[in-house]
C-alpha positions in Angstrom: 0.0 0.0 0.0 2.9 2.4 0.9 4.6 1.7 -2.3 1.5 2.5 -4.2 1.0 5.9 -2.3 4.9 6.6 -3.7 4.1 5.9 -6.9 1.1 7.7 -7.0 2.6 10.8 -5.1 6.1 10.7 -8.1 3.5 10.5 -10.7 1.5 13.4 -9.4 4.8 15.2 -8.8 5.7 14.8 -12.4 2.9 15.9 -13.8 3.1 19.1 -12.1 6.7 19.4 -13.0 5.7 19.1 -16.8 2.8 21.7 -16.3 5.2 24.1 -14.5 8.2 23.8 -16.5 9.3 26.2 -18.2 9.1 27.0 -22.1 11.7 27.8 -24.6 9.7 30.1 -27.7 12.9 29.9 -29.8 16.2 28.1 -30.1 18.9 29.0 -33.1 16.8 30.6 -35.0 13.9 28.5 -35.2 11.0 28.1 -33.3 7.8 25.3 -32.9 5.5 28.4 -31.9 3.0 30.2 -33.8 1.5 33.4 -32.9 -2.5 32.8 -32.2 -5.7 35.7 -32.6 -9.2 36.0 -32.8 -10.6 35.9 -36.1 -12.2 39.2 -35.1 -9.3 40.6 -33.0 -9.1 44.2 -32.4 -7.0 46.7 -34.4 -4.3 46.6 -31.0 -4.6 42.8 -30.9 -3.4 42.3 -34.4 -0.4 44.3 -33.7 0.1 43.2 -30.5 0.9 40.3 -32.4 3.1 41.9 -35.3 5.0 43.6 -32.4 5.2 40.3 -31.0 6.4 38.7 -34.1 8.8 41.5 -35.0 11.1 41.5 -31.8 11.2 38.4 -31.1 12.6 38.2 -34.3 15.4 40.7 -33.6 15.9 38.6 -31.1 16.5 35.2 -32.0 16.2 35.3 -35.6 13.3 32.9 -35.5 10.2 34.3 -37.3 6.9 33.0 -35.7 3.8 32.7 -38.3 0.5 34.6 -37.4 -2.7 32.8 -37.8 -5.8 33.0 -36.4 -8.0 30.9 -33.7 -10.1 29.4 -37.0 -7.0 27.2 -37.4 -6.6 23.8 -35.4 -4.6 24.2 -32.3 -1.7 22.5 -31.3 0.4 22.2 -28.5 2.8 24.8 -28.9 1.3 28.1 -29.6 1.6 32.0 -28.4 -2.3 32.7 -27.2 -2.9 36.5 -27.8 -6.3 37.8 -26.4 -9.4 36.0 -25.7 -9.6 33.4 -28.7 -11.1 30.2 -29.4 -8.0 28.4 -28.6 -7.4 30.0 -25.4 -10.8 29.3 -24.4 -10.2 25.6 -24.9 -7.8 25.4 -21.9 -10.7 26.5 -19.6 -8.5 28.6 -17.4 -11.4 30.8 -16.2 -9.5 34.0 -16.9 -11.4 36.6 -15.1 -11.1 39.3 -17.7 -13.9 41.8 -16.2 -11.0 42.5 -13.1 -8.4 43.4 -16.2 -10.2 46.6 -16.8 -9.1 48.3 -20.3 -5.5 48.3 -19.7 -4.4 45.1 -17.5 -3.5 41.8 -18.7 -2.6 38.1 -18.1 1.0 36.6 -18.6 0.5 33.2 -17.7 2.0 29.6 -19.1 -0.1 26.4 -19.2 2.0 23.3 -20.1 3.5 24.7 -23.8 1.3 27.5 -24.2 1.9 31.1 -23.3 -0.9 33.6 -22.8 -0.9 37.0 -23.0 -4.2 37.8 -22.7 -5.6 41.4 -21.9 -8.5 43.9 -21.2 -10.2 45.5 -24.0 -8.7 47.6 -26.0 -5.2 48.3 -25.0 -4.3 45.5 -22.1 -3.1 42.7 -25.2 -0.6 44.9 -26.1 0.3 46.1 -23.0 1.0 42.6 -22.2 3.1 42.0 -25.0 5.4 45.1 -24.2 5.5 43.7 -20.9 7.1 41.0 -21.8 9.5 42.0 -23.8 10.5 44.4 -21.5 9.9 42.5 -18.5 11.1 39.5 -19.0 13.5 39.5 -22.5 15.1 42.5 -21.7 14.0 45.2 -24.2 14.7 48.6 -23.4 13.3 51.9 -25.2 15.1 54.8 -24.5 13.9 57.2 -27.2 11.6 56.7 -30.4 15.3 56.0 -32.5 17.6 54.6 -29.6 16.2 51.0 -28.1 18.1 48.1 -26.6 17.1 44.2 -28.2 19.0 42.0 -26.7 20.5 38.9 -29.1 19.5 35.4 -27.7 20.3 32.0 -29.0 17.6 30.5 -26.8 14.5 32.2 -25.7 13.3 30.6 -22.8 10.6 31.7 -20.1 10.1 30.8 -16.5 6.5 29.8 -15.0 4.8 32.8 -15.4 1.1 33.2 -13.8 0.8 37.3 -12.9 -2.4 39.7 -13.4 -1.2 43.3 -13.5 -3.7 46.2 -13.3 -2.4 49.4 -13.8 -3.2 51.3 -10.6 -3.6 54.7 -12.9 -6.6 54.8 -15.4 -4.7 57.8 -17.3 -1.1 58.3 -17.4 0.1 61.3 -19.7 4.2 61.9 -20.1 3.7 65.5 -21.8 7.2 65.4 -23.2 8.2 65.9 -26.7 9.4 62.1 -27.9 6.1 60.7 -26.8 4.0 63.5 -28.2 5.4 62.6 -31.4 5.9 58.8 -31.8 2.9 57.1 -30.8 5.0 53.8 -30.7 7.0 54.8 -28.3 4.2 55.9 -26.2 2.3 52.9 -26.5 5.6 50.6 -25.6 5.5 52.4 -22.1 2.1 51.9 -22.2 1.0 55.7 -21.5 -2.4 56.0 -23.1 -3.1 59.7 -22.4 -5.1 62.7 -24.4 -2.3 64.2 -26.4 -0.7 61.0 -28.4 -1.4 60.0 -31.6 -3.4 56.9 -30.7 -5.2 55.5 -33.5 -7.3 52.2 -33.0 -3.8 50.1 -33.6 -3.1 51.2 -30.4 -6.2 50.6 -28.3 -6.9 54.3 -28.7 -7.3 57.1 -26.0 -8.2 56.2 -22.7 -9.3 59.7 -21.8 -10.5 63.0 -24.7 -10.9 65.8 -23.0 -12.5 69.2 -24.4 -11.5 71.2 -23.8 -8.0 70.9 -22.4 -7.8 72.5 -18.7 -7.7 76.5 -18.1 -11.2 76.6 -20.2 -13.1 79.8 -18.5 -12.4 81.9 -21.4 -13.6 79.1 -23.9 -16.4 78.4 -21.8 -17.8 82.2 -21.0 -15.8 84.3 -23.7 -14.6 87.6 -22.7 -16.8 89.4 -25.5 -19.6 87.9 -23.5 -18.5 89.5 -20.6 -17.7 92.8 -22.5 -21.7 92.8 -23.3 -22.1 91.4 -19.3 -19.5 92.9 -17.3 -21.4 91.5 -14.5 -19.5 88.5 -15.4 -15.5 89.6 -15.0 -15.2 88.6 -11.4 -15.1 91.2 -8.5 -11.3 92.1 -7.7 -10.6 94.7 -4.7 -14.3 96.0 -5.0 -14.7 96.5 -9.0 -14.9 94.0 -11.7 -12.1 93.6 -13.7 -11.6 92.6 -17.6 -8.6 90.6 -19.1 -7.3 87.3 -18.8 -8.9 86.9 -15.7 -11.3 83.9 -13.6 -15.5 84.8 -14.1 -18.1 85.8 -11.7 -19.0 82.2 -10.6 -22.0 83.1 -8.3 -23.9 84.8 -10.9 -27.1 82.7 -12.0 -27.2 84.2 -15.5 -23.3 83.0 -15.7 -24.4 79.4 -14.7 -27.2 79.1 -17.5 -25.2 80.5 -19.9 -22.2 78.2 -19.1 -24.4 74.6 -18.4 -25.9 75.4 -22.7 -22.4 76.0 -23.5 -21.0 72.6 -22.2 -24.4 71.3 -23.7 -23.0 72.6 -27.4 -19.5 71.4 -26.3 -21.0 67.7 -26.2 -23.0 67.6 -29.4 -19.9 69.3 -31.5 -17.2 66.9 -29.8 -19.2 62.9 -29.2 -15.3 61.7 -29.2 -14.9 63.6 -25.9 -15.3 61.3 -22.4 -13.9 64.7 -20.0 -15.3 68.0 -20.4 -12.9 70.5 -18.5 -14.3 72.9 -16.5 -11.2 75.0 -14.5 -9.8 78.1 -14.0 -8.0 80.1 -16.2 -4.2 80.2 -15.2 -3.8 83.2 -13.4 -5.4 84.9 -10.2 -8.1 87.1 -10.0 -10.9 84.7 -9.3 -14.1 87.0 -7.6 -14.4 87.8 -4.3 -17.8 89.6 -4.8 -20.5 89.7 -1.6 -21.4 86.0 -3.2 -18.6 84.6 -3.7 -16.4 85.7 -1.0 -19.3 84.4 1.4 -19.1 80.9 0.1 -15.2 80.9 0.1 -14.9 82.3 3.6 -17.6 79.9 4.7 -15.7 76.9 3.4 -12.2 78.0 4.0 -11.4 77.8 0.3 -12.0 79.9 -3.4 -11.7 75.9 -4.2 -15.9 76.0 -2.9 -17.4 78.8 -5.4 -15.4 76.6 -8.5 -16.4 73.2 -6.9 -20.1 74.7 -6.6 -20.2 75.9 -10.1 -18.8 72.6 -11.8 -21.5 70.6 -9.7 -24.0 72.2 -10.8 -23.4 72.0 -14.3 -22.6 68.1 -14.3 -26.0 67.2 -12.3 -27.6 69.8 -15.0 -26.1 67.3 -17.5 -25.2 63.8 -16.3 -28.9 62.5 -17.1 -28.4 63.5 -20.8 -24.6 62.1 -21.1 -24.5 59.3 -18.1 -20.9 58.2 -19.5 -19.5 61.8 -19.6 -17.1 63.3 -16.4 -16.6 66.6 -16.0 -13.0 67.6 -14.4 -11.6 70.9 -12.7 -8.6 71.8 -10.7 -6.8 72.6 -7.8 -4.9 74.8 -8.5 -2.8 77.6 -6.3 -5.5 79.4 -5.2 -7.6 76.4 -5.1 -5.8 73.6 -4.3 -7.0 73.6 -0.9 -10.6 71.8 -0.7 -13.6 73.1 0.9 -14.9 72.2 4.2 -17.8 70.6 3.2 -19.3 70.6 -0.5 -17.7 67.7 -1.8 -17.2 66.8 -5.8 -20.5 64.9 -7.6 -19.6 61.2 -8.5 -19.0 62.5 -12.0 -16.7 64.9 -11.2 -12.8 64.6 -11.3 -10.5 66.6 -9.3 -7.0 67.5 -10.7 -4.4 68.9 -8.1 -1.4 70.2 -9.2 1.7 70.2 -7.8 3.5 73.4 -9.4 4.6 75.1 -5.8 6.3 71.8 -5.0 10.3 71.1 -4.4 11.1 68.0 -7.2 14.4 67.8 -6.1 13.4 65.5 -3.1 10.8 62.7 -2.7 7.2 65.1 -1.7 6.5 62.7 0.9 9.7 63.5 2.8 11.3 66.6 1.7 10.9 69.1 4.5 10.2 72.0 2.5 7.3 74.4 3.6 5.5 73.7 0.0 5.4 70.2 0.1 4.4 69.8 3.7 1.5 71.7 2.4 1.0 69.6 -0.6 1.1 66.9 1.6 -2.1 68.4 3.8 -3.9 69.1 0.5 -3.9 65.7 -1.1 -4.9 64.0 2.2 -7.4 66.3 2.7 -8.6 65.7 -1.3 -7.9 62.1 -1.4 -11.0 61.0 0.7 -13.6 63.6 -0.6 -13.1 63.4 -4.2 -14.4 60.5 -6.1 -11.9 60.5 -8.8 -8.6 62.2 -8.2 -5.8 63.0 -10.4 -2.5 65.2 -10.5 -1.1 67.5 -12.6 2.8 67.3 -11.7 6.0 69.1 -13.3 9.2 67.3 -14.6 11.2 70.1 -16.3 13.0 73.5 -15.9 10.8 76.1 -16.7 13.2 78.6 -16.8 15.3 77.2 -19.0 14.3 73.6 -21.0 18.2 72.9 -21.3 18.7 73.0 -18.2 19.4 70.2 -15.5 16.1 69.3 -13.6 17.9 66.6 -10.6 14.7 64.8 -10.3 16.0 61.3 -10.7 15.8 60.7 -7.3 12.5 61.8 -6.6 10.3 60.4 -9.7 9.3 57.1 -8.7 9.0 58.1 -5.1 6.6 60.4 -6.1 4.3 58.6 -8.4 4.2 55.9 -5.8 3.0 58.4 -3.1 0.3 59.4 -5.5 -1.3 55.9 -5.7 -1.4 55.6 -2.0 -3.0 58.4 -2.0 -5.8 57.3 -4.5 -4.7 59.4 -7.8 -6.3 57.5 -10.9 -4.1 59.5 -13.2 -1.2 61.2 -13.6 -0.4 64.3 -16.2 3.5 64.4 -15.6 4.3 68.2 -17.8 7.5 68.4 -19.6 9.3 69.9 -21.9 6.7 69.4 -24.9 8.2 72.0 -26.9 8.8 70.9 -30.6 12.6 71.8 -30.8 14.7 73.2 -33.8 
């Protein structure tokens, strides 16, 4: 009986070791693997696959055939998305916690699966393994790193990853420009040229941020100078905030938005925010409502809620998004964003050269008070934070140091997404 529980127990034990063993894609040159997809694959699964296919041929030399999941499986295949022959291993891949941008990098016996959210998290998963596990490094949209390998071999692999930001935005020149090379560090933000062989956008926002003038236009306020806001007693004209208190204001501004939506359906985030300077109003109305709530953050909060409830019946899927921002990066006592509403807080007083969550500087101690003051109020928070020199683009910005730090302290403070500025500018 003993002797049959051994056998038993080796056999089990071999079995497993076969199932968790790992997999070599390529050897020489050659490989026994062909690249799988849906018959009715997305636009970014179909590359995923030619990106796929492409490195892994600077890297070993061995080309692997595309085909799609109409074709009879075999035991050595690369599963891309959620096909018919990835199906057949009834994994139970729970694809409703990948989101639009996670994915699964998983092996089962000779197959690997890279298998991701709809419509960018396939491809996502296929830069993640390149760069995760073979090495690949992009440095620039011309300068990457391939490494040469006469064998490709993976490990057991069986990882979910979810991006912990919904929108990540790198506003710097080389990603503005390449779209490859923002997709590769899967960044999916507003201003990169993704087209549907990317996964698209996974945010449009009209307009983009610092919108008062666009959204009540100072020749409407030349006609209703009750409009320019109230600055040291007496309204004032120019590139200034508006008079956010005044009813008239508010109708005009919720048909406005209205018009917005019907001339821009690719939009998902209508910006509401203040234009980027000072002089908001501190008329009898206004002023009341700020003093009361210890903020100029309330009379802007106020105003933006009131035109996304006016609105969110007609356009359930649409946000509306405003910041803080110097003057009103501090949040009010008590009137609190609408479901649909986003909160951006920006970062621009900050020291970069040290991590914010330790520096000891007098702005970031205060940053530090506003997020966690923001972070459980505000149902969807992002940041707007600053990577570069304004002063001078050429210049040495030491911020190595504090990057990662900082990005990290942002999720645990429950920031969806992440507009890091830069030097966007489109050089000589």
């Amino acid at each position: 009986m003993l002797a049959r529980h051994l056998v038993l127990a080796c056999f089990i034990a071999a079995i497993g070791g076969k199932a968790m063993a790992s997999i070599v894609l390529a050897e020489k040159g050659k490989s026994p693997y062909r690249i799988v997809v849906a018959t009715n694959a997305l636009p970014s699964e179909r590359y995923a696959a030619e990106e796929l296919q492409r490195y892994l041929f600077r890297i070993n030399d061995a080309l692997l055939p595309i085909v799609t999941d109409d074709q009879p499986m075999t035991d050595r295949e690369i599963l891309l998305g959620d096909n018919a022959h990835l199906r057949r291993l009834r994994l139970r891949l729970d694809f409703h916690r990948l989101g639009t941008d996670g994915f699964f990098l998983r092996t089962h016996h000779r197959h690997l699966i890279i298998a991701g959210g709809k419509p960018r998290g396939t491809l996502y998963g296929v830069y993640a393994l390149l760069e995760e596990k073979l090495g690949v490094r992009w440095f620039t949209p011309k300068v990457e790193f391939v490494p040469k390998m006469e064998r490709v071999e993976l490990p057991t692999l069986n990882e979910m990853q979810v991006p912990a930001l919904e929108y990540r935005e790198v506003f710097w020149t080389e990603m503005l420009r390449d779209a490859d090379f923002a997709a590769r560090h899967r960044l999916n933000g507003h201003h990169y040229r993704l087209t549907d062989k990317y996964g698209g956008r996974a945010v449009v926002f009209y307009p983009f941020v610092h919108s008062f003038d666009l959204l009540i236009p100072r020749e409407v306020c030349e006609r209703r100078p009750e409009f320019w806001p109230m600055v040291g007693g007496k309204r004032v004209s120019g590139y200034v905030q508006r008079c956010l208190s005044n009813p008239d204001l508010m109708k005009l501004a919720i048909d406005r938005v209205r018009q917005w939506l019907k001339e821009h359906p690719e939009a998902t985030i209508i910006d509401i925010s203040q234009n980027d300077t000072g002089n908001w109003c501190q008329c009898p109305q206004c002023k009341a409502l700020d003093d009361a709530e210890g903020s100029p953050s309330a009379s802007i909060l106020k105003f933006v809620n009131t035109i996304a409830e006016a609105l969110e019946g007609d356009y359930p899927q649409i946000r509306f998004e405003t910041l803080a921002y110097q003057y009103s990066r501090k949040p009010p006592k008590t009137i609190r964003p609408r479901p649909n509403v986003i909160v951006r807080l920006c970062s621009i007083e900050c020291c970069f050269a040290h991590p914010l969550e330790s520096c000891p500087s007098e702005e970031n101690r205060r940053f530090r008070e506003d997020i966690q003051a923001w972070q459980p109020v505000a149902p969807v928070l992002y940041v707007w934070d600053y990577t570069t020199n304004f002063a001078h683009y050429l210049q040495p910005f030491p911020n190595f140091e504090a990057l990662q730090a900082n990005v990290q302290f942002f999720v645990r403070h429950g920031v969806k997404g992440l507009f890091e500025q830069g030097n966007y500018s489109p050089g000589g």
